[in-house]
VOVEX-689083 format. One line per 3 residues: number of its first residue (from 1); their letters; for each residue y, x, z of C-alpha. Coordinates in Angstrom, 1 decimal. Last residue first. Layout:
N
NUM = a = Y X Z | ... .
This chain:
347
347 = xxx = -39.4 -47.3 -1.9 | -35.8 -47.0 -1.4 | -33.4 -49.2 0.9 .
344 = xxx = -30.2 -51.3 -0.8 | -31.7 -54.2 -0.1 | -34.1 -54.2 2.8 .
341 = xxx = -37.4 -53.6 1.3 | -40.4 -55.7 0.3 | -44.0 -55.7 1.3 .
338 = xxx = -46.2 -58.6 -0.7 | -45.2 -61.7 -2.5 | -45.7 -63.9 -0.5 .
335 = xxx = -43.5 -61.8 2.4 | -42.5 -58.5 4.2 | -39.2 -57.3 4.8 .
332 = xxx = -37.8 -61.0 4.7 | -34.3 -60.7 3.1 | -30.9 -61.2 5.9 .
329 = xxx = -29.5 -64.8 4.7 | -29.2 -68.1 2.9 | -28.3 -70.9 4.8 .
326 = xxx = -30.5 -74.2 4.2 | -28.9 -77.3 5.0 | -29.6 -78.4 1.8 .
323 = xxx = -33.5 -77.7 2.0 | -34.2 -79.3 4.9 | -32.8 -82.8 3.7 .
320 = xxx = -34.8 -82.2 0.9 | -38.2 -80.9 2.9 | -37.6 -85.1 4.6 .
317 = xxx = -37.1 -86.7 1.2 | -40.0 -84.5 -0.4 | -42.0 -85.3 2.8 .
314 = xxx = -41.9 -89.4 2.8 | -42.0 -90.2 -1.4 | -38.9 -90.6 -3.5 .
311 = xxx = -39.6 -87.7 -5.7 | -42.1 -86.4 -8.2 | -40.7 -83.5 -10.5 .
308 = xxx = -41.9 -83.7 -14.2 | -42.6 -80.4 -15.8 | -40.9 -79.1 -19.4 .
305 = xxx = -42.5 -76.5 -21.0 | -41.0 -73.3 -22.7 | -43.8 -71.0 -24.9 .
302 = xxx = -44.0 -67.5 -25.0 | -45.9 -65.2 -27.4 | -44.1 -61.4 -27.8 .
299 = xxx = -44.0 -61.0 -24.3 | -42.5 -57.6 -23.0 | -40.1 -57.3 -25.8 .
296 = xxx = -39.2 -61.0 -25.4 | -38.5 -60.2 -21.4 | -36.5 -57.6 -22.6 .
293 = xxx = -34.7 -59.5 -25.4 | -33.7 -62.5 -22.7 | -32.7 -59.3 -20.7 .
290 = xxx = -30.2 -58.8 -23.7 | -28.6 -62.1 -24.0 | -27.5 -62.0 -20.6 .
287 = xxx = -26.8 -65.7 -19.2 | -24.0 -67.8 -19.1 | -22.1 -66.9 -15.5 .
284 = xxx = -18.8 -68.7 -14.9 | -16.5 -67.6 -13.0 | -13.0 -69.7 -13.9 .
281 = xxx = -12.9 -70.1 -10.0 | -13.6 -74.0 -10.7 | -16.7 -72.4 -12.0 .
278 = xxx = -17.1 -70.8 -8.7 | -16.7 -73.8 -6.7 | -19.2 -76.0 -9.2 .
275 = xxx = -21.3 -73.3 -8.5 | -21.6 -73.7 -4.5 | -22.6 -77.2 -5.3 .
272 = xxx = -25.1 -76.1 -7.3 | -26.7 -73.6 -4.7 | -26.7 -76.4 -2.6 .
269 = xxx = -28.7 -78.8 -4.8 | -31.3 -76.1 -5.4 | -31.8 -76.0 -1.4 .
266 = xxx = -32.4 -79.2 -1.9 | -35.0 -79.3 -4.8 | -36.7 -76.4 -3.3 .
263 = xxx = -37.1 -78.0 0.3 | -38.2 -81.3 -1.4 | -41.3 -79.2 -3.1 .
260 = xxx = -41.9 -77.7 0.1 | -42.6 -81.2 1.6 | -44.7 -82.4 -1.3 .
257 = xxx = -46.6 -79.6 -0.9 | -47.2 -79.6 3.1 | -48.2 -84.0 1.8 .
254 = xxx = -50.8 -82.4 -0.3 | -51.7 -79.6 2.0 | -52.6 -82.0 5.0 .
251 = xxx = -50.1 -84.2 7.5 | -47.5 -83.3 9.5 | -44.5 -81.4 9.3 .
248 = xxx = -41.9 -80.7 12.0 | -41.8 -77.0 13.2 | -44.3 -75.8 11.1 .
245 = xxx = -42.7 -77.4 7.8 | -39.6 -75.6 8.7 | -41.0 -72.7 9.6 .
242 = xxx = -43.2 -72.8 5.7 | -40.0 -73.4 3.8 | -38.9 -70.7 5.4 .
239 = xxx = -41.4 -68.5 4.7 | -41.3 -70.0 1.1 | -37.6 -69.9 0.4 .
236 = xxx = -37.2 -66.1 2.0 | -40.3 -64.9 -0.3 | -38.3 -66.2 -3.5 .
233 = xxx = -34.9 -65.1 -2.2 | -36.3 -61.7 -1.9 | -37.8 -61.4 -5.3 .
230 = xxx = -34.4 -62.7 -6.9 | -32.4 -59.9 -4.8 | -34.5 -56.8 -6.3 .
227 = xxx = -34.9 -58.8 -9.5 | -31.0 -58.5 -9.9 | -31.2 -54.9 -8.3 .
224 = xxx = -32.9 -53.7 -10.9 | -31.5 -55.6 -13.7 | -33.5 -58.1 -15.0 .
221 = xxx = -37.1 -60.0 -15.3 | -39.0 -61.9 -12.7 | -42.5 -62.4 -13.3 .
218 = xxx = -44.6 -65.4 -11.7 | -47.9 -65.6 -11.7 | -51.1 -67.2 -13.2 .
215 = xxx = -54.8 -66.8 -12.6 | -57.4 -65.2 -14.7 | -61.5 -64.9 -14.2 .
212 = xxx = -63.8 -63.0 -12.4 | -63.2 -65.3 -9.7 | -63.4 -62.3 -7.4 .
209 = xxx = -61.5 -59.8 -9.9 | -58.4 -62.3 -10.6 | -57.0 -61.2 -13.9 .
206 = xxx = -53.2 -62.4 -14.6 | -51.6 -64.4 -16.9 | -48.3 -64.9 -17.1 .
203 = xxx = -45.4 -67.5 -15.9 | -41.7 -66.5 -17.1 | -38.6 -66.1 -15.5 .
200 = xxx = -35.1 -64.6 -16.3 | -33.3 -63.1 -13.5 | -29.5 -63.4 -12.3 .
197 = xxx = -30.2 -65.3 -9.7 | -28.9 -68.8 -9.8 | -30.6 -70.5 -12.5 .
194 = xxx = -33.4 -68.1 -13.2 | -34.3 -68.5 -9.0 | -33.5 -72.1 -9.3 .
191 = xxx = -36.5 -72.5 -11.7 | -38.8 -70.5 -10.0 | -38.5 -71.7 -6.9 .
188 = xxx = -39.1 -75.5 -8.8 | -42.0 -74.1 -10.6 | -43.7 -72.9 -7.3 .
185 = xxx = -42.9 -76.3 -5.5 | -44.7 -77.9 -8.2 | -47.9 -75.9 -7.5 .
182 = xxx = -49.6 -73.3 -10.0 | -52.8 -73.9 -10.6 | -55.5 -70.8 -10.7 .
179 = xxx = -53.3 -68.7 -8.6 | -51.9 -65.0 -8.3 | -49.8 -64.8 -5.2 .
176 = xxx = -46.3 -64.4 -5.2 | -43.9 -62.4 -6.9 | -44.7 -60.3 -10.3 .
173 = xxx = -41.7 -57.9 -11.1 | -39.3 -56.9 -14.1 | -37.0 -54.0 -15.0 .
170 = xxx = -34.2 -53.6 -16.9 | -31.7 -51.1 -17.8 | -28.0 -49.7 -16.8 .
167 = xxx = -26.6 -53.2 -17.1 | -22.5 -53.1 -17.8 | -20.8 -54.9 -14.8 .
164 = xxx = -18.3 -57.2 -15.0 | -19.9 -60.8 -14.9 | -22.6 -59.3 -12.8 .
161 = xxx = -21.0 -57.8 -10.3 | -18.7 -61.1 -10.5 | -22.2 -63.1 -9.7 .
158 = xxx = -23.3 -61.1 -7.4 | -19.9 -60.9 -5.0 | -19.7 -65.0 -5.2 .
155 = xxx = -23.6 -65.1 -3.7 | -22.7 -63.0 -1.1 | -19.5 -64.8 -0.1 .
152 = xxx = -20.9 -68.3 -0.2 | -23.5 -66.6 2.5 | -20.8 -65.2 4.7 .
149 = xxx = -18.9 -68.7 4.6 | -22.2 -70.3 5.4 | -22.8 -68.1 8.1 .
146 = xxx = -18.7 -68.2 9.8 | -19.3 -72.6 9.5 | -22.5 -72.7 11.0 .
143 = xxx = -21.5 -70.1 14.0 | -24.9 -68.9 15.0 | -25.1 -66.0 12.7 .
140 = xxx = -27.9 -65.5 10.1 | -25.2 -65.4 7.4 | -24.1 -62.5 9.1 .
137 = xxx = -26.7 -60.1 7.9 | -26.2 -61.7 4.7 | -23.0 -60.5 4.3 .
134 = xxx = -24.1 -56.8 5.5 | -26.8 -56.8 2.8 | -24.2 -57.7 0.0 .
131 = xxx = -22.5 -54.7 1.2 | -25.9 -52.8 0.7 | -26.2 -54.8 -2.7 .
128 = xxx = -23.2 -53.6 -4.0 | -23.3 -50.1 -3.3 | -27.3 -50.1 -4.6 .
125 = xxx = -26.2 -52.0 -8.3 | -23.1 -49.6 -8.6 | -25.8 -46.6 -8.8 .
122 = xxx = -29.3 -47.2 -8.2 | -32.1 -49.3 -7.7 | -35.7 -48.8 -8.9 .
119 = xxx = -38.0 -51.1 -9.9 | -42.0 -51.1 -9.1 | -44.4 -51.2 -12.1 .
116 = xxx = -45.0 -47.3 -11.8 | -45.7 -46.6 -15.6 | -42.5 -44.3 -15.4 .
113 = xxx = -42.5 -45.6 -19.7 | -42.1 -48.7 -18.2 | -43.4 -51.1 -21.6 .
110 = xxx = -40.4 -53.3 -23.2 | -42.2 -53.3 -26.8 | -38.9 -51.1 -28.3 .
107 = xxx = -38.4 -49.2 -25.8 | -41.6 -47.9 -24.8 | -42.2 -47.4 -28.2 .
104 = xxx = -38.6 -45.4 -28.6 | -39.8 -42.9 -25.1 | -43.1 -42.2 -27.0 .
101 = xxx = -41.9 -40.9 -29.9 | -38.7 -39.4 -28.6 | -41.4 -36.8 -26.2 .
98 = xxx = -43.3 -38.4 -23.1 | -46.5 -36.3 -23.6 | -44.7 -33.2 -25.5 .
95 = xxx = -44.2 -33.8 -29.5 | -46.7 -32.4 -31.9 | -49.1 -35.4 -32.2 .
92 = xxx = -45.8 -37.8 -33.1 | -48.0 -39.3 -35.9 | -46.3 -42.8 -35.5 .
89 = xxx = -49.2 -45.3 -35.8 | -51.9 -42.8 -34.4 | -49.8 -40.7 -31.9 .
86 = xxx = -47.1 -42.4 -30.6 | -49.2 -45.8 -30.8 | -51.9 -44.1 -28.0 .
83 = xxx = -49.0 -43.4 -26.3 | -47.5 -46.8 -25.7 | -51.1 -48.0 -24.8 .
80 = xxx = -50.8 -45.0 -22.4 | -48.2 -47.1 -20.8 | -49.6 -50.5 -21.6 .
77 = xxx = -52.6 -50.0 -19.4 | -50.2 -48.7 -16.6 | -48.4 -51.9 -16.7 .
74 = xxx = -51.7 -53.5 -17.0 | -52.2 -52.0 -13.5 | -49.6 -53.0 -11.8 .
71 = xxx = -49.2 -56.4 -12.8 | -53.0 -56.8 -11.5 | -52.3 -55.9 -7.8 .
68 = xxx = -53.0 -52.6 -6.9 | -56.0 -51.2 -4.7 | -59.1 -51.2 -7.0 .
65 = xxx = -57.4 -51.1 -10.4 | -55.3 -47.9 -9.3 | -58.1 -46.6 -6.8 .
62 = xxx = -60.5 -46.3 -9.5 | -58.1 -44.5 -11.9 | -57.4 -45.9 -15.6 .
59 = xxx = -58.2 -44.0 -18.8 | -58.2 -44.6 -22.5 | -60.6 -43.1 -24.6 .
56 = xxx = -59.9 -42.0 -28.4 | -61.9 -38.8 -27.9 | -59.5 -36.2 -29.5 .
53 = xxx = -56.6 -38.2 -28.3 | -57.3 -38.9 -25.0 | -54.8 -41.2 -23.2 .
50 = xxx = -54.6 -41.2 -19.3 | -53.9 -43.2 -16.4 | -52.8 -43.7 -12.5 .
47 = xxx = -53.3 -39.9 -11.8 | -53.1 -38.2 -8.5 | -56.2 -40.1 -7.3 .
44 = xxx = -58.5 -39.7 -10.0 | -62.3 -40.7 -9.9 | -62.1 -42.2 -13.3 .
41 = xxx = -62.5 -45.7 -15.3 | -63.2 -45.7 -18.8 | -62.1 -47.6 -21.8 .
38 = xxx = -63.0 -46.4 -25.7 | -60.2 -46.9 -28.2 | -60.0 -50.1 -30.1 .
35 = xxx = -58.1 -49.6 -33.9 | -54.1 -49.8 -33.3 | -51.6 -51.6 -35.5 .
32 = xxx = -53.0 -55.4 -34.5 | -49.1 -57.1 -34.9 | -48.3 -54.4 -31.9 .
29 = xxx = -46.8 -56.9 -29.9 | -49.1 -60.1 -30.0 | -52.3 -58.3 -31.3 .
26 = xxx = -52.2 -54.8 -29.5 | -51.1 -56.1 -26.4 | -54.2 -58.8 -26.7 .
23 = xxx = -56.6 -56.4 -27.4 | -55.6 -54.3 -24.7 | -56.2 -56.8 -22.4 .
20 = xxx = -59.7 -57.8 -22.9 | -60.1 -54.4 -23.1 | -59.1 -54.1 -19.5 .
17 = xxx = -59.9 -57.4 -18.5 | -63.5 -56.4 -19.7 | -63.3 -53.1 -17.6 .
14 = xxx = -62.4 -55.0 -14.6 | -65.5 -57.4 -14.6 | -67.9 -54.2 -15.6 .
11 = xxx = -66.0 -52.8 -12.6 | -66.8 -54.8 -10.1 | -70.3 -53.6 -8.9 .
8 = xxx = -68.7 -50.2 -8.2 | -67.2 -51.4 -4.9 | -65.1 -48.8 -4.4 .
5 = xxx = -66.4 -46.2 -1.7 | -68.1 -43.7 -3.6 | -63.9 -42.8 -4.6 .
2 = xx = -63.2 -41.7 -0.8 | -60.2 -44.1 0.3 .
C-alpha cells in the first residue's frame, strides 16, 4: 500500500495510544526511569520502528500501525522502548543496536527483542507437534471410538512433552477479536485453555482506532509451541461452537451466547475427565513457575477476578451437551483470531 494512502486523519488517535502507551510501560515496569521522548510516525516499509538518540524521538511505520493488530504494534513500541532504557538508564551508547544492554532489558521486562510479535517453533517443540498433527488428523475420523482415542493421545503426548521437556523461551499471543465487553463464553475458553493447555492467560487492554477508544483481549503466554496449540484450540472451540449453533440454535445473540457458553463448560468437562486418567497415570501437570514470571515480566499490574457462570437455562444445557461430545481435532487454518498455521508449519 502506497504510504498517501493511509487514512492520515487517524493518526492523531494512534499517536495518543502511542504515548498513551508508553507512559504506562514506563510507569508499571520501568517504575517511571525514562523522561517522554518525542513520537512520530514514518513512511517506512522495511522498518517496523526506530529509536533516535540524538533527537529523543521514537518511531513507528505507517503501515505497521495501519495494517497490524494492536498487540503488534505495542510490541514494537516496547522494543525501541527497550532501547531507549539501554541508553539513557544504562548508558550502553557504545554497544551495537541489539548489544548485552539491550538483549538483558528485553529480558528482564519480558519485551521480544525480534519485535515481530509472532512466535516461532523450533526444535523438540516442532517434532512433537507435527506428530501431534498426525493424531489430530485422525481425530476427525468417522470411527467415534478410533477419534477419541487419537485425540486422548494428543493431549497425553503434550502434557509428558511438557512434564519432561526443558523450555527453550517464551512467547505470548493475542487471540480473538478486540472487544469493549468481553462475553462469558470468552472467559470460560479462556479459562480451560490455562487449565489444559499449557499457557497462562491474562485479559489486556488494547486500542481500538474506530472507537477511538480501548477494548480487551486475550493473551496467551508460554512456550512456542504451547501457545501455538492453545491459539488453535481457541479458534477450533468457537468455529465449532458457531456449526453447532448453526445447525440447531435458534433464537438472538443472547440465547447464541448462552449456548456457546454451555459448549465451553462441556467441552471443559471432558477435558477433565480425560485428566482424572492421566493423573491416575501419575502425570500430573502443576504449572511452570517460570512463564508465570514471563507473563509477570510482561505485566507488572495484574489483578485475578472471579466471574459467576449462569446455568440451568434452555441453550447452556443444550451447547453442554454439545460441548462433551466434542472431539478435538486437525487446527482451523484460519479463524477468530486471524490466519493460523498447521502445527508444525512456519510463518
Amino acid at each position: 500500500m502506497a504510504p498517501d494512502a493511509y487514512p492520515r486523519h487517524l493518526e492523531a488517535r494512534y499517536l495518543r495510544a502511542i504515548q498513551s502507551e508508553w507512559h504506562r510501560v514506563n510507569l508499571q515496569q520501568l517504575r517511571g526511569a525514562l523522561r517522554p521522548p518525542a513520537f512520530e510516525l514514518v513512511d517506512s516499509e522495511a522498518r517496523l520502528g526506530g529509536w533516535h538518540l540524538p533527537t529523543r524521538t521514537i518511531s513507528l511505520g505507517r503501515s505497521l500501525v495501519h495494517r497490524q493488530p494492536w498487540g503488534v504494534v505495542v510490541e514494537v513500541l516496547r522494543h525501541e522502548i527497550a532501547h531507549q532504557f539501554a541508553h539513557e538508564v544504562l548508558g550502553a551508547v557504545d554497544e551495537s543496536a541489539h548489544g548485552e544492554a539491550f538483549r538483558q532489558t528485553c529480558k528482564r521486562f519480558g519485551i521480544d527483542d525480534a519485535a515481530t510479535g509472532m512466535p516461532a517453533t523450533t526444535g523438540p517443540e516442532n517434532r512433537l507437534h507435527r506428530r501431534v498433527e498426525k493424531l489430530l488428523a485422525l481425530a476427525s475420523s468417522d470411527n467415534r471410538n478410533a477419534a477419541e482415542a487419537a485425540a486422548a493421545e494428543a493431549r497425553r503426548m503434550m502434557l509428558v512433552h511438557n512434564l519432561s521437556t526443558p523450555p527453550s523461551g517464551y512467547t505470548f499471543r493475542h487471540v480473538g477479536t478486540p472487544t469493549s465487553r468481553v462475553p462469558q463464553y470468552w472467559r470460560q475458553l479462556a479459562s480451560l485453555l490455562g487449565k489444559h493447555f499449557f499457557v497462562e492467560v491474562i485479559w489486556v487492554p488494547v486500542f481500538i482506532v474506530s472507537r477511538d477508544g480501548y477494548g480487551t483481549v486475550l493473551e496467551l503466554c508460554g512456550t512456542p509451541g504451547n501457545v501455538e496449540m492453545a491459539a488453535w484450540v481457541h479458534d477450533w472451540l468457537l468455529i465449532t461452537a458457531k456449526r453447532l449453533w448453526d445447525e440447531s440454535g435458534s433464537g438472538g445473540a443472547a440465547a447464541r451466547a448462552r449456548f456457546f457458553a454451555g459448549v465451553m463448560r462441556g467441552f471443559h468437562e471432558r477435558l477433565e475427565a480425560g485428566q482424572k486418567k492421566t493423573t491416575a497415570e501419575g502425570l500430573v501437570w502443576v504449572g511452570d513457575p517460570e512463564v508465570r514470571r514471563f507473563l509477570g515480566r510482561r505485566h507488572a499490574a495484574t489483578r485475578t477476578i472471579n466471574y459467576a457462570v449462569r446455568t440451568g437455562n434452555e441453550e447452556f444445557n443444550a451447547g453442554r451437551e454439545k460441548g462433551r461430545e466434542l472431539v478435538l481435532n486437525r487446527p482451523v487454518t484460519e479463524g477468530p483470531g486471524g490466519p493460523t498455521r498447521l502445527i508444525g508449519k512456519g510463518p
